[in-house]
PDB file of N, CA, C and O in Angstrom:
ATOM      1  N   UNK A   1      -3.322   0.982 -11.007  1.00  0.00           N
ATOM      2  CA  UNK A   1      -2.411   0.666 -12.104  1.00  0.00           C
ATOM      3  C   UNK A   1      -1.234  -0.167 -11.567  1.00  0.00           C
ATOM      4  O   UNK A   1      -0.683   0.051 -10.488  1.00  0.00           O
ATOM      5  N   UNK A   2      -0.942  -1.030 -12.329  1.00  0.00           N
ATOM      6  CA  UNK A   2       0.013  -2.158 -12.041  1.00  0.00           C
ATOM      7  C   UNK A   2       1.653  -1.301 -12.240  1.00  0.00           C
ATOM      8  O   UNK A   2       1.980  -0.481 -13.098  1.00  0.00           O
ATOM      9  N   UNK A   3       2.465  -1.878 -11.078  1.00  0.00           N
ATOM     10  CA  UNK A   3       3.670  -1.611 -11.222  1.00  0.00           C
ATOM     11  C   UNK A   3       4.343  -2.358 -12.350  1.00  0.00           C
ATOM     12  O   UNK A   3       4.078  -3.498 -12.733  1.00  0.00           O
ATOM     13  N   UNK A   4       5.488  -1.317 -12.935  1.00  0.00           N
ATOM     14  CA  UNK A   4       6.454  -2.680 -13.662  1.00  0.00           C
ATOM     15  C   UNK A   4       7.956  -1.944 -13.646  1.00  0.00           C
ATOM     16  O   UNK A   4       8.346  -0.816 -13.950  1.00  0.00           O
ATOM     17  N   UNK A   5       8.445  -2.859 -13.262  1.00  0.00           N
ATOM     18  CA  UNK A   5      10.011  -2.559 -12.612  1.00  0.00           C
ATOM     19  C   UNK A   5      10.999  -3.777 -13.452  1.00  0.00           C
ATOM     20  O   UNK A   5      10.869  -4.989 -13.624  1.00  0.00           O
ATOM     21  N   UNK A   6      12.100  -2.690 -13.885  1.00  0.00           N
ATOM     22  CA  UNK A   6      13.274  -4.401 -14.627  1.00  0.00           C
ATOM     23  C   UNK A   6      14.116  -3.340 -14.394  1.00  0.00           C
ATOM     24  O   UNK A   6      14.056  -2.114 -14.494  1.00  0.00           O
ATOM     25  N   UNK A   7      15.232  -4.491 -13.919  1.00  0.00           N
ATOM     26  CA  UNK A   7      16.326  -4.611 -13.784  1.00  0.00           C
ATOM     27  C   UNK A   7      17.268  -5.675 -14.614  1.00  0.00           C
ATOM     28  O   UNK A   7      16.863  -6.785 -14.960  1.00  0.00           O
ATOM     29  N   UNK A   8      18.760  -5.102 -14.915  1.00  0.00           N
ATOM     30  CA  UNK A   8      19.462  -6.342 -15.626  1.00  0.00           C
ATOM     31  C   UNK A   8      20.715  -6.641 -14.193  1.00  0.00           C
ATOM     32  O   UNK A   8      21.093  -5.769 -13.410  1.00  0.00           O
ATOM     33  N   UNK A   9      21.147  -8.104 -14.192  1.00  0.00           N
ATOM     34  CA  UNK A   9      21.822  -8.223 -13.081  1.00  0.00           C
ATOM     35  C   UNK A   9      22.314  -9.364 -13.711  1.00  0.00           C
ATOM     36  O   UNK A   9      21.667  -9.913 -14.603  1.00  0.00           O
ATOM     37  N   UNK A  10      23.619  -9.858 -13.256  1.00  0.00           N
ATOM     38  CA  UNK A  10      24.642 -11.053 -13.089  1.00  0.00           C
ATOM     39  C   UNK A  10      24.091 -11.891 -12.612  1.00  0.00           C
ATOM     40  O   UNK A  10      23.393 -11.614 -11.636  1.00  0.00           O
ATOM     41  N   UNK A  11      24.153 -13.191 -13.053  1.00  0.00           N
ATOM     42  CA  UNK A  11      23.690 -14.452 -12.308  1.00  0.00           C
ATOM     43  C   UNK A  11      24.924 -15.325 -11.731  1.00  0.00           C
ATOM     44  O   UNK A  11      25.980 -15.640 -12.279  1.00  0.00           O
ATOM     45  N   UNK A  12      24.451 -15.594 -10.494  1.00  0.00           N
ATOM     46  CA  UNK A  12      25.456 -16.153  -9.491  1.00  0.00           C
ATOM     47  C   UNK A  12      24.846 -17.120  -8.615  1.00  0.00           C
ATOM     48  O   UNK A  12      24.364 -16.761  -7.540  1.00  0.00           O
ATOM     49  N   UNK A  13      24.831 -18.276  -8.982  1.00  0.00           N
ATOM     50  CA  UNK A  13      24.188 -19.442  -8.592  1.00  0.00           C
ATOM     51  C   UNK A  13      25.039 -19.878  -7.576  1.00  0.00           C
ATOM     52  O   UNK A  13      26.177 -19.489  -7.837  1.00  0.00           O
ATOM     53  N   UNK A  14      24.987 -20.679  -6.260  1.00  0.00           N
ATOM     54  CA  UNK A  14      25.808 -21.483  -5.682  1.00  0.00           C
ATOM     55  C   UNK A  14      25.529 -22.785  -6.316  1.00  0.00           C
ATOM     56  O   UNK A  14      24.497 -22.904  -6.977  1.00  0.00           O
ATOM     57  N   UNK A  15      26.367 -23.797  -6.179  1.00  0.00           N
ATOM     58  CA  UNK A  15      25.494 -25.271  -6.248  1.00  0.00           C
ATOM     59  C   UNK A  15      24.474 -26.006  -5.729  1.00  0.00           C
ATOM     60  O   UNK A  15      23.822 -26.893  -6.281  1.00  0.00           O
ATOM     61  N   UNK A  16      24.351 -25.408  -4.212  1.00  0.00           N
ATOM     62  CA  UNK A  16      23.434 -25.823  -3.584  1.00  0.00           C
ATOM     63  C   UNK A  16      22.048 -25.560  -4.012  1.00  0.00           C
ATOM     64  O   UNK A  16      21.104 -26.345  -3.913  1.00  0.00           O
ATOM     65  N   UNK A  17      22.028 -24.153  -4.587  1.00  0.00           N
ATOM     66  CA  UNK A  17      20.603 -23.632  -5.001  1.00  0.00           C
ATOM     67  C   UNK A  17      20.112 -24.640  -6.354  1.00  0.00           C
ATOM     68  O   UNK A  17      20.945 -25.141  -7.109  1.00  0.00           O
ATOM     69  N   UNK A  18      18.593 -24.841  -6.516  1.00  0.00           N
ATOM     70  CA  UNK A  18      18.284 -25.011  -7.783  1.00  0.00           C
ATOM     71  C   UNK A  18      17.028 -24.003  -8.043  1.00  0.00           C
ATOM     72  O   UNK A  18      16.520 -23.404  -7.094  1.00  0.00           O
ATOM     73  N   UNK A  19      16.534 -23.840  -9.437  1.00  0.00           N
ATOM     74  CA  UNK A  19      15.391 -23.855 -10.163  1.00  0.00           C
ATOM     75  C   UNK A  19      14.539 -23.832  -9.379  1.00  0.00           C
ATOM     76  O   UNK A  19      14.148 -22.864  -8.727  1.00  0.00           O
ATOM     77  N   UNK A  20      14.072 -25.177  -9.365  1.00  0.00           N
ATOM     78  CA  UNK A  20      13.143 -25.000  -8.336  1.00  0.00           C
ATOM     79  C   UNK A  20      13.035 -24.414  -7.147  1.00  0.00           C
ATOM     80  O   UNK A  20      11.882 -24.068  -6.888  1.00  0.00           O
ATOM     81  N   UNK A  21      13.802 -24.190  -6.363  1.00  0.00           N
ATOM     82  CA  UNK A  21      13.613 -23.271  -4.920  1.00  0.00           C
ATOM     83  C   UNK A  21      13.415 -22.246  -5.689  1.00  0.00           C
ATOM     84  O   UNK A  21      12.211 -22.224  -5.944  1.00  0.00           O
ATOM     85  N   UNK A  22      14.098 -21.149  -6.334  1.00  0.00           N
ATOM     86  CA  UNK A  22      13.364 -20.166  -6.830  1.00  0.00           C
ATOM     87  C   UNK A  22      11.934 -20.282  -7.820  1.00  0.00           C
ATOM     88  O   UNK A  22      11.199 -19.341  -8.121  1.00  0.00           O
ATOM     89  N   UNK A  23      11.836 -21.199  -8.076  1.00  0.00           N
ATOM     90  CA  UNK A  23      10.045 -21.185  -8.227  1.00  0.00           C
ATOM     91  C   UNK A  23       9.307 -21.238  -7.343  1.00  0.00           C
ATOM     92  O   UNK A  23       8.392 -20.420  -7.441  1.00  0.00           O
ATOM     93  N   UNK A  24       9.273 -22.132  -6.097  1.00  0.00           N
ATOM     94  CA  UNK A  24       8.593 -21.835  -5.502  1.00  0.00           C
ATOM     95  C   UNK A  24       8.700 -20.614  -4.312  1.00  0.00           C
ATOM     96  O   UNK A  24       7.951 -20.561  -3.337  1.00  0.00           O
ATOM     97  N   UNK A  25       9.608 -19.812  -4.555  1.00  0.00           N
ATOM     98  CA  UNK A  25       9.947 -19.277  -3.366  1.00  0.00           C
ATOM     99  C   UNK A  25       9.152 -17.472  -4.448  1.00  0.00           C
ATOM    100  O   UNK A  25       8.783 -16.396  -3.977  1.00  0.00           O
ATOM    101  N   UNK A  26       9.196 -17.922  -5.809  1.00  0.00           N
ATOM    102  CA  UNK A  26       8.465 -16.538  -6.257  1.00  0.00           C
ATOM    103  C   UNK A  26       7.135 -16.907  -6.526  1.00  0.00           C
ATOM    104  O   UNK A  26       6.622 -15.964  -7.129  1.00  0.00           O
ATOM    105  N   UNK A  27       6.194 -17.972  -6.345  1.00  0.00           N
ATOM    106  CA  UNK A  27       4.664 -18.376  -6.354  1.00  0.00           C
ATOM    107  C   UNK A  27       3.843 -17.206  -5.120  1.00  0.00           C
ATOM    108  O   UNK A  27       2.674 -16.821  -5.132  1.00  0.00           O
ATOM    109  N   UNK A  28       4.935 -16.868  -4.147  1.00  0.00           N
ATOM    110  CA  UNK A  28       3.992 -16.315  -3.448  1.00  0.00           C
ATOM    111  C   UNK A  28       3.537 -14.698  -3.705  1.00  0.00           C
ATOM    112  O   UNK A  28       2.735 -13.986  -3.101  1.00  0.00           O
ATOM    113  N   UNK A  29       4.368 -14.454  -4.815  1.00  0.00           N
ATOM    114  CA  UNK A  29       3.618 -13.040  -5.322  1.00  0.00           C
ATOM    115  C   UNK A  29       2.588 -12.877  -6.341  1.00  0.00           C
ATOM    116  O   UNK A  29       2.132 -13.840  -6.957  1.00  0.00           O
ATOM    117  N   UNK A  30       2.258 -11.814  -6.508  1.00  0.00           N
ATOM    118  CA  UNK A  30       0.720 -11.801  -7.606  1.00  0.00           C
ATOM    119  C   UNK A  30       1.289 -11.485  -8.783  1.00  0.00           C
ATOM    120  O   UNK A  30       0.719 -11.902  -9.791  1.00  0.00           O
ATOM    121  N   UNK A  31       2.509 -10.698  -8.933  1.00  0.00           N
ATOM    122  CA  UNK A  31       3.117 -10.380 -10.143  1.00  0.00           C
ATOM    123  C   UNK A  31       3.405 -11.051 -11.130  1.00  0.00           C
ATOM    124  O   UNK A  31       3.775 -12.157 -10.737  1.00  0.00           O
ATOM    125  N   UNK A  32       3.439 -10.971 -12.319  1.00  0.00           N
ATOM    126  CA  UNK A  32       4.051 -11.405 -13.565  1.00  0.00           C
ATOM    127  C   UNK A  32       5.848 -11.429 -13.196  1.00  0.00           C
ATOM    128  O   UNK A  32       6.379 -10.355 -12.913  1.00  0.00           O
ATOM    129  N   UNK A  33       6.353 -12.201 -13.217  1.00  0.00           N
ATOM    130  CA  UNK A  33       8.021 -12.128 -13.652  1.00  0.00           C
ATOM    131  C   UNK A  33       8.367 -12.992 -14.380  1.00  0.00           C
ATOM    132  O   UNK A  33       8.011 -14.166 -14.476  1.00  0.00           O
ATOM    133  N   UNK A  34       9.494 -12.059 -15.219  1.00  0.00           N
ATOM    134  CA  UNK A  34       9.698 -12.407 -16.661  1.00  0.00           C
ATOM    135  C   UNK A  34      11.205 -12.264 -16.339  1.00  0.00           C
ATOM    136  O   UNK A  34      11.678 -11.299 -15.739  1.00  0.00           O
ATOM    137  N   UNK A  35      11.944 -13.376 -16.820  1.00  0.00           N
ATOM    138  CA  UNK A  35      13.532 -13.414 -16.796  1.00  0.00           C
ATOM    139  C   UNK A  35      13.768 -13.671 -18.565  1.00  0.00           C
ATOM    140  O   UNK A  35      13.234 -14.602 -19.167  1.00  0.00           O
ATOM    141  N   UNK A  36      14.547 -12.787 -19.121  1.00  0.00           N
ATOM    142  CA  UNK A  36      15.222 -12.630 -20.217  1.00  0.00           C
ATOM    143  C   UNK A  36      16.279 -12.786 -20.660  1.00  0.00           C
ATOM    144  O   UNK A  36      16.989 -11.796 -20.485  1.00  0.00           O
ATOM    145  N   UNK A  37      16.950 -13.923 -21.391  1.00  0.00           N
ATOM    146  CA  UNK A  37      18.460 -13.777 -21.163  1.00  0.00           C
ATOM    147  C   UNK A  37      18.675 -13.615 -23.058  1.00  0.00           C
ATOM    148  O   UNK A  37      17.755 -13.868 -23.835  1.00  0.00           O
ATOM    149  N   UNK A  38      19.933 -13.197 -23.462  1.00  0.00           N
ATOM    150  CA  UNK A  38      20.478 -13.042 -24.831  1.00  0.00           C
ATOM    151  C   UNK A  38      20.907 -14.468 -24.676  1.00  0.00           C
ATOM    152  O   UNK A  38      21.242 -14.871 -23.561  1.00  0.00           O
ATOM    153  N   UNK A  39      20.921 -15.392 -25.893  1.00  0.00           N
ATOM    154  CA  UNK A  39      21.058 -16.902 -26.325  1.00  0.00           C
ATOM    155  C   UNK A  39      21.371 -16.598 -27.547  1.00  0.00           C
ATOM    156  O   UNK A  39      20.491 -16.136 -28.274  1.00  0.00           O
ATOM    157  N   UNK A  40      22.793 -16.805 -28.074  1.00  0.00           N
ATOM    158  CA  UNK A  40      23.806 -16.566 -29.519  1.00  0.00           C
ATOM    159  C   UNK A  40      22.335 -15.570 -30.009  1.00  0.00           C
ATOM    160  O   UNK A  40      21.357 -16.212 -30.394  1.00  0.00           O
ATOM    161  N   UNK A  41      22.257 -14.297 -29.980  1.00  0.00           N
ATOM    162  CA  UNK A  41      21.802 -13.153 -30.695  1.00  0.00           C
ATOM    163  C   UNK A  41      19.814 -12.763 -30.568  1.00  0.00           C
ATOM    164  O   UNK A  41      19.125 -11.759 -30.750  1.00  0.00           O
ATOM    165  N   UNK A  42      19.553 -14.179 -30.168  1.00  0.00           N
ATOM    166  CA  UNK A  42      17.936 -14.367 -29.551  1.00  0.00           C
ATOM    167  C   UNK A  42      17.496 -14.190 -28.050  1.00  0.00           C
ATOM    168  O   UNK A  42      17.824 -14.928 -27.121  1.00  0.00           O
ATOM    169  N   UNK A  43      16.794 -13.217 -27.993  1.00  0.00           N
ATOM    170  CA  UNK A  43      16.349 -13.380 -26.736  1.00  0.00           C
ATOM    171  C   UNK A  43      15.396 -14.084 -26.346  1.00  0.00           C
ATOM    172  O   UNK A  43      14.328 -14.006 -26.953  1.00  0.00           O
ATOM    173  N   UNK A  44      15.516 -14.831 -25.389  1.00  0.00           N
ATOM    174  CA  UNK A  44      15.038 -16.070 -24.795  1.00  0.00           C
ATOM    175  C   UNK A  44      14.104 -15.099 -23.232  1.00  0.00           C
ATOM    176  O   UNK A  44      14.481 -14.271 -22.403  1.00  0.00           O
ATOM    177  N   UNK A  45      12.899 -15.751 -23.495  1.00  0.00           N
ATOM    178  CA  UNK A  45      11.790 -15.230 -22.678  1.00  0.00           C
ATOM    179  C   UNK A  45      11.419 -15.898 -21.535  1.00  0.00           C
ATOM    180  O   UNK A  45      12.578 -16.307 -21.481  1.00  0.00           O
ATOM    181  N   UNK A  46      10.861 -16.440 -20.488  1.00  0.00           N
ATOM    182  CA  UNK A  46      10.270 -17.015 -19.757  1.00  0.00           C
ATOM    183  C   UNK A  46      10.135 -16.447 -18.438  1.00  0.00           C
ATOM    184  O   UNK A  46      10.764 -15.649 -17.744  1.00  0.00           O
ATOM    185  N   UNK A  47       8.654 -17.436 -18.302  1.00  0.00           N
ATOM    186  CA  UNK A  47       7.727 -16.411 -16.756  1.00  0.00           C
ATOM    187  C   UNK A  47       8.510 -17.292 -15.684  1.00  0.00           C
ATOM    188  O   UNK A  47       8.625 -18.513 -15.792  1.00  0.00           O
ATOM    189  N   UNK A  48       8.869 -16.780 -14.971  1.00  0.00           N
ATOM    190  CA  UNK A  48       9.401 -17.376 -13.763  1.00  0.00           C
ATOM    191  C   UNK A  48       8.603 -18.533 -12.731  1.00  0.00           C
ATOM    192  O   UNK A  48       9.166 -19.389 -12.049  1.00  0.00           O
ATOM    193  N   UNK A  49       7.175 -18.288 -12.835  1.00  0.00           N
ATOM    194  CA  UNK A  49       6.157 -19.142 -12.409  1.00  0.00           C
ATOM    195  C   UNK A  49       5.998 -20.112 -12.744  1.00  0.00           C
ATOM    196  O   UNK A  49       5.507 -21.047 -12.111  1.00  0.00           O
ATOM    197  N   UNK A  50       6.504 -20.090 -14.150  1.00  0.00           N
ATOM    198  CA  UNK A  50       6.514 -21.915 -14.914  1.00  0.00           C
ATOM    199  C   UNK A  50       8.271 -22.525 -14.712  1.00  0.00           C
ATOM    200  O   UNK A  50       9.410 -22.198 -15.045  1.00  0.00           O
ATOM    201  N   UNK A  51       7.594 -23.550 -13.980  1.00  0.00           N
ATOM    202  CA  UNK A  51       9.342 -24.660 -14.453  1.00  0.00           C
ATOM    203  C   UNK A  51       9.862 -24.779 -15.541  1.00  0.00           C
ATOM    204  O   UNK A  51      11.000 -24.534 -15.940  1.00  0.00           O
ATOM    205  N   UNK A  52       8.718 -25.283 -16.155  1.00  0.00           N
ATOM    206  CA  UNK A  52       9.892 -25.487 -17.560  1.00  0.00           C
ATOM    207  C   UNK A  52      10.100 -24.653 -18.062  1.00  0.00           C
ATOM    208  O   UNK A  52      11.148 -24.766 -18.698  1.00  0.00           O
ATOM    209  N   UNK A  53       9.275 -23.033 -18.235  1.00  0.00           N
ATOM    210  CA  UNK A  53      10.261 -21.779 -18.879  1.00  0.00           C
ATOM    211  C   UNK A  53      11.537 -21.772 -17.946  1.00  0.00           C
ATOM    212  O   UNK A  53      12.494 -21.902 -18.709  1.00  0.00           O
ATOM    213  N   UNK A  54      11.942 -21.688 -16.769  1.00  0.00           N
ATOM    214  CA  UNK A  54      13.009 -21.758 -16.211  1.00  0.00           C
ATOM    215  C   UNK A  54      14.080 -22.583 -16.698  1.00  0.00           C
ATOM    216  O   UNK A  54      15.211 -22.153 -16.927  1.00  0.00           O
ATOM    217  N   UNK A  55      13.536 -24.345 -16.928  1.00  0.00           N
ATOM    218  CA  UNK A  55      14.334 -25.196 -17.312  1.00  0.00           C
ATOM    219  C   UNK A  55      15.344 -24.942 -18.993  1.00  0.00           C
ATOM    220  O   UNK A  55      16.409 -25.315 -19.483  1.00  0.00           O
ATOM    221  N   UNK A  56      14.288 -24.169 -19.314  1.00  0.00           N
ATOM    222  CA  UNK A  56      14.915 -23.694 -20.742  1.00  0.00           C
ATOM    223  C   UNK A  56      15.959 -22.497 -20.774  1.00  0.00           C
ATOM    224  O   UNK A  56      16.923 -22.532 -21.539  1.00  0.00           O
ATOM    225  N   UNK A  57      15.784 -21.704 -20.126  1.00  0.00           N
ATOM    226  CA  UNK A  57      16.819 -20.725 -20.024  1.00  0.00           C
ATOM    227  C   UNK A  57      17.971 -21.399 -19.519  1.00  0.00           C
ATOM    228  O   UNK A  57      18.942 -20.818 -20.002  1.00  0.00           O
ATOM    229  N   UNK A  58      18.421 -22.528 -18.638  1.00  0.00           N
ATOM    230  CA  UNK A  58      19.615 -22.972 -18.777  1.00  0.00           C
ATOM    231  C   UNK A  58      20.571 -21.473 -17.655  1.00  0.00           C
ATOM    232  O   UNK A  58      21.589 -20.837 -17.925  1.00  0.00           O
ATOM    233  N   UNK A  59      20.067 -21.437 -16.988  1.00  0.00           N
ATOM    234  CA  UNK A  59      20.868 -20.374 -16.143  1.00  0.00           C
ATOM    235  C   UNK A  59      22.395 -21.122 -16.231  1.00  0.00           C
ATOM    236  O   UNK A  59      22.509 -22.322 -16.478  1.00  0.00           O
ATOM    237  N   UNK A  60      23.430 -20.309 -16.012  1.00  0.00           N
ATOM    238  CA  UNK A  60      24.448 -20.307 -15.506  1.00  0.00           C
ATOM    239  C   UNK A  60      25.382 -19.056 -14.985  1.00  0.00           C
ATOM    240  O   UNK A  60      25.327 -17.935 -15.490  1.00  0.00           O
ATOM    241  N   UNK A  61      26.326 -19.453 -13.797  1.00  0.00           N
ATOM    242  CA  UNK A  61      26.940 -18.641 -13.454  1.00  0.00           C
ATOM    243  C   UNK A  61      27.857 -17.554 -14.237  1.00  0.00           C
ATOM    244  O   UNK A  61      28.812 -17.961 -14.900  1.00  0.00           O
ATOM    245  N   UNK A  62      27.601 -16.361 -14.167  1.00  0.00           N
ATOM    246  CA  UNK A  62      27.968 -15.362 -15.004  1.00  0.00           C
ATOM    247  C   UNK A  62      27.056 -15.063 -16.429  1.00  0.00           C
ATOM    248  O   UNK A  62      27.557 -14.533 -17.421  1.00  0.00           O
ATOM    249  N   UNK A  63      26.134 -15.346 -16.375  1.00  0.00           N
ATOM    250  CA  UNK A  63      25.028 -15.324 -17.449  1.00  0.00           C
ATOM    251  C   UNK A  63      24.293 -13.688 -16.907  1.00  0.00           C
ATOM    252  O   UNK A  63      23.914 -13.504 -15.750  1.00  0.00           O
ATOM    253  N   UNK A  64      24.218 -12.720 -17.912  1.00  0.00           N
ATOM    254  CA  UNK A  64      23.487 -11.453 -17.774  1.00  0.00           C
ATOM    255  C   UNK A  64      22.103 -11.343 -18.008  1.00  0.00           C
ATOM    256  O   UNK A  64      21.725 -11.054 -19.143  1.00  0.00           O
ATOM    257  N   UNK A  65      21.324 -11.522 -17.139  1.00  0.00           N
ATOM    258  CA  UNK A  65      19.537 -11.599 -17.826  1.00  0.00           C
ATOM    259  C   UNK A  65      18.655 -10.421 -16.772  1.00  0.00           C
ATOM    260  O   UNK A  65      18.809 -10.055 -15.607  1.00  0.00           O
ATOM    261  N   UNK A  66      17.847 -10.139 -17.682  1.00  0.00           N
ATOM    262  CA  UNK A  66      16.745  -8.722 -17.481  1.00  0.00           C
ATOM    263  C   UNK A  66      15.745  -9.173 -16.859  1.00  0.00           C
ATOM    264  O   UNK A  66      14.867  -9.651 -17.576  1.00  0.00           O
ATOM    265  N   UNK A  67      15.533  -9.187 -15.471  1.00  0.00           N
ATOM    266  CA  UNK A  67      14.149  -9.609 -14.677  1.00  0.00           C
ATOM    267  C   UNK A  67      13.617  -8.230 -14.943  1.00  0.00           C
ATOM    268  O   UNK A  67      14.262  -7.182 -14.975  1.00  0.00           O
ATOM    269  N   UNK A  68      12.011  -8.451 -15.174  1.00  0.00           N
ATOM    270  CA  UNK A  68      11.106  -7.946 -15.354  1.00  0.00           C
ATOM    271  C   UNK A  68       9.982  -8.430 -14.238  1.00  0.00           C
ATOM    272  O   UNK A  68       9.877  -9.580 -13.812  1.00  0.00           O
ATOM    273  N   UNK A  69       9.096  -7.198 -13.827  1.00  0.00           N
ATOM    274  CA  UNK A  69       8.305  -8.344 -13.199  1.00  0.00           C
ATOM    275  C   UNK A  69       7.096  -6.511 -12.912  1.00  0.00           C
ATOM    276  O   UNK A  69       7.343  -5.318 -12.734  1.00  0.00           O
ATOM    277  N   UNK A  70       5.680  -7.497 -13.047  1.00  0.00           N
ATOM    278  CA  UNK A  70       4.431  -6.372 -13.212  1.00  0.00           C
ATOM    279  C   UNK A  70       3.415  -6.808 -12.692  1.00  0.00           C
ATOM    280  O   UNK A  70       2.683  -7.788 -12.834  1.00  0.00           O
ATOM    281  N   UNK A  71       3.493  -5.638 -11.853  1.00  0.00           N
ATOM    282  CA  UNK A  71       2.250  -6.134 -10.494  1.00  0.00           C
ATOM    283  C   UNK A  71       2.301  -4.909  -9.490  1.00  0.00           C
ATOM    284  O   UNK A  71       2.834  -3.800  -9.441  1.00  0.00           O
ATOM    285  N   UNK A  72       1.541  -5.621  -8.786  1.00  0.00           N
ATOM    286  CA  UNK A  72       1.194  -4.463  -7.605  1.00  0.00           C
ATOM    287  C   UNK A  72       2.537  -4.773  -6.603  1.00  0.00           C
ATOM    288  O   UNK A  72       3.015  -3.728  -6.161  1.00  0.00           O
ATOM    289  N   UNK A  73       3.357  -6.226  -6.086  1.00  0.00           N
ATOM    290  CA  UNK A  73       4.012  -6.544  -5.525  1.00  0.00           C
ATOM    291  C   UNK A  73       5.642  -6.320  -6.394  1.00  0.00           C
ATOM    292  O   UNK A  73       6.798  -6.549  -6.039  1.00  0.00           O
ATOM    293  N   UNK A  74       5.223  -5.936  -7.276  1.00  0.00           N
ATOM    294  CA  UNK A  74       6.767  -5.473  -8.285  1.00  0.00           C
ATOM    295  C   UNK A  74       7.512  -5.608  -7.467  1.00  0.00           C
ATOM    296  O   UNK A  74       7.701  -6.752  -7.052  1.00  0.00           O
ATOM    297  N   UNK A  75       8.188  -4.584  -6.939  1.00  0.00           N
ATOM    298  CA  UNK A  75       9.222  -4.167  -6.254  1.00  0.00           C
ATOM    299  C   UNK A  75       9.869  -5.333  -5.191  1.00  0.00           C
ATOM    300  O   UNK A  75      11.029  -5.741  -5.250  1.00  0.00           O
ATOM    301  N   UNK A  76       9.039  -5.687  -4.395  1.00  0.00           N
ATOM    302  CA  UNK A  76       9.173  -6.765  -3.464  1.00  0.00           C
ATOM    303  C   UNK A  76      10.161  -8.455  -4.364  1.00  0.00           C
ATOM    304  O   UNK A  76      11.211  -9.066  -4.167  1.00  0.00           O
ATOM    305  N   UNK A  77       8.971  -8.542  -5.345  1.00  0.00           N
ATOM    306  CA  UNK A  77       9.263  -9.605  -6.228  1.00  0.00           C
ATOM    307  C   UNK A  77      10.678  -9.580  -7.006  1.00  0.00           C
ATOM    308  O   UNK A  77      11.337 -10.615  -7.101  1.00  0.00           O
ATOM    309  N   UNK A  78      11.114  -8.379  -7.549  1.00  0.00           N
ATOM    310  CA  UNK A  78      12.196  -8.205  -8.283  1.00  0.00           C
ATOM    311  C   UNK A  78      13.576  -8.303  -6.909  1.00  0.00           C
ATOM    312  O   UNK A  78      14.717  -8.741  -7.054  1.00  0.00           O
ATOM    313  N   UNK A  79      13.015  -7.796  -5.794  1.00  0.00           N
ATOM    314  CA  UNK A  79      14.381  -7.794  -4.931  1.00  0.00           C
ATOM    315  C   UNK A  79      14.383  -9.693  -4.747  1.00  0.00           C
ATOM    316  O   UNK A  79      15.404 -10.299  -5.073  1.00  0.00           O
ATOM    317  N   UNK A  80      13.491 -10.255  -4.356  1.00  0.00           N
ATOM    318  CA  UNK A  80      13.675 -11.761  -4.155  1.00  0.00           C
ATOM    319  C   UNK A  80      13.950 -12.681  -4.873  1.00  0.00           C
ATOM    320  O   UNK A  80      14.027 -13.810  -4.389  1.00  0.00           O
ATOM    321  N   UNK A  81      14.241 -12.392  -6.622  1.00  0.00           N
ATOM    322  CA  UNK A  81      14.584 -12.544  -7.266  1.00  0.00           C
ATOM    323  C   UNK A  81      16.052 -12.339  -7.577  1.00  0.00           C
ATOM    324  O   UNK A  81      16.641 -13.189  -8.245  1.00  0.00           O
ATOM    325  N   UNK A  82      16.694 -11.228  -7.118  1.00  0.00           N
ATOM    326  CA  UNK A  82      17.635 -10.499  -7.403  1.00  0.00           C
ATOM    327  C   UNK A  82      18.178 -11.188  -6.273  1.00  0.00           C
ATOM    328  O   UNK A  82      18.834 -12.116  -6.748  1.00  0.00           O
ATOM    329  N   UNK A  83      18.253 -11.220  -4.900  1.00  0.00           N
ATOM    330  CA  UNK A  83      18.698 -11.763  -3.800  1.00  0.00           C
ATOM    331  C   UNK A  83      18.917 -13.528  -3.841  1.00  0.00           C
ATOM    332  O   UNK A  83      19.782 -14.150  -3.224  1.00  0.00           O
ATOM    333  N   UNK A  84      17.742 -14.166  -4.860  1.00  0.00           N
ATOM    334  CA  UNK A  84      18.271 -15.609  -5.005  1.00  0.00           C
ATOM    335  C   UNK A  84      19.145 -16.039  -6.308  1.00  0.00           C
ATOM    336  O   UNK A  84      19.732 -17.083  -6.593  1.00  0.00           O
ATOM    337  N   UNK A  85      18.979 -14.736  -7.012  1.00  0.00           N
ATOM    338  CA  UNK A  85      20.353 -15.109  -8.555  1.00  0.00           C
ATOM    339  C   UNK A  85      22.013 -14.353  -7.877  1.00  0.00           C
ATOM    340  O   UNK A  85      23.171 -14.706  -8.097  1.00  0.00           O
ATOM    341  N   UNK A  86      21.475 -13.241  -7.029  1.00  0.00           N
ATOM    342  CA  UNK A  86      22.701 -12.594  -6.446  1.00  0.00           C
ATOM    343  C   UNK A  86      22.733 -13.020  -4.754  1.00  0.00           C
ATOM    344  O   UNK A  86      22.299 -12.266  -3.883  1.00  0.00           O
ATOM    345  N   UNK A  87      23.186 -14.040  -4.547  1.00  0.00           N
ATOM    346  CA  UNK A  87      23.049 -14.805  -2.949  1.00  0.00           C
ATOM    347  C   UNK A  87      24.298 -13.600  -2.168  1.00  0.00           C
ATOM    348  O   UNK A  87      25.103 -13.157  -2.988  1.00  0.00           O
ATOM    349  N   UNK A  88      24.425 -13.225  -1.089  1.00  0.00           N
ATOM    350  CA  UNK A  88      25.200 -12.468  -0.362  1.00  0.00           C
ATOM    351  C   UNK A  88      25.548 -13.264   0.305  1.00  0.00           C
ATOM    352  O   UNK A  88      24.643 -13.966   0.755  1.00  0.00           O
ATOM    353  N   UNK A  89      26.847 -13.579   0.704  1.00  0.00           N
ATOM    354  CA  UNK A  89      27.706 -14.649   1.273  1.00  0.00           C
ATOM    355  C   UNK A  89      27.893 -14.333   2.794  1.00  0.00           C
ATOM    356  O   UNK A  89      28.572 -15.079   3.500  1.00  0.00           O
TER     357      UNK A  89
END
């Protein structure tokens, strides 16, 4: 049976980071991840595996969104996720 683990967390981008490095840097798991953010009263969906769901969410710094992510590698996937929206200085 497949894991499924969510967490909600702060987004904290540097400038240096983009989009893309976190796409390809979450391709290497088997899991589903799903980033969720509230958009004026709609929640806005997208798999982390696709660019352009990424490109649409429009991340920005101080933005609150619900990673989700379901798989056998859950756990792993949600921290590398969490570690590239929350960078430790």
């Amino acid at each position: 049976m497949a894991n499924k683990v969510t967490k909600t967390i702060q987004v904290f981008i540097k400038e240096s980071q983009t989009i893309m490095e976190l796409s390809q840097i979450i391709q290497q798991y088997d899991s589903e991840i799903l980033l969720k953010k509230n958009v004026n009263g709609s929640v806005i969906e997208a798999n982390l595996k696709s660019f352009l769901g990424l490109i649409n969410l429009r991340l920005h710094d101080g933005d609150e969104v619900i990673v989700e992510c379901i798989g056998e590698d859950a756990e792993q996937a949600l921290g590398e996720v969490e570690s590239f929206l929350q960078p430790k200085d």
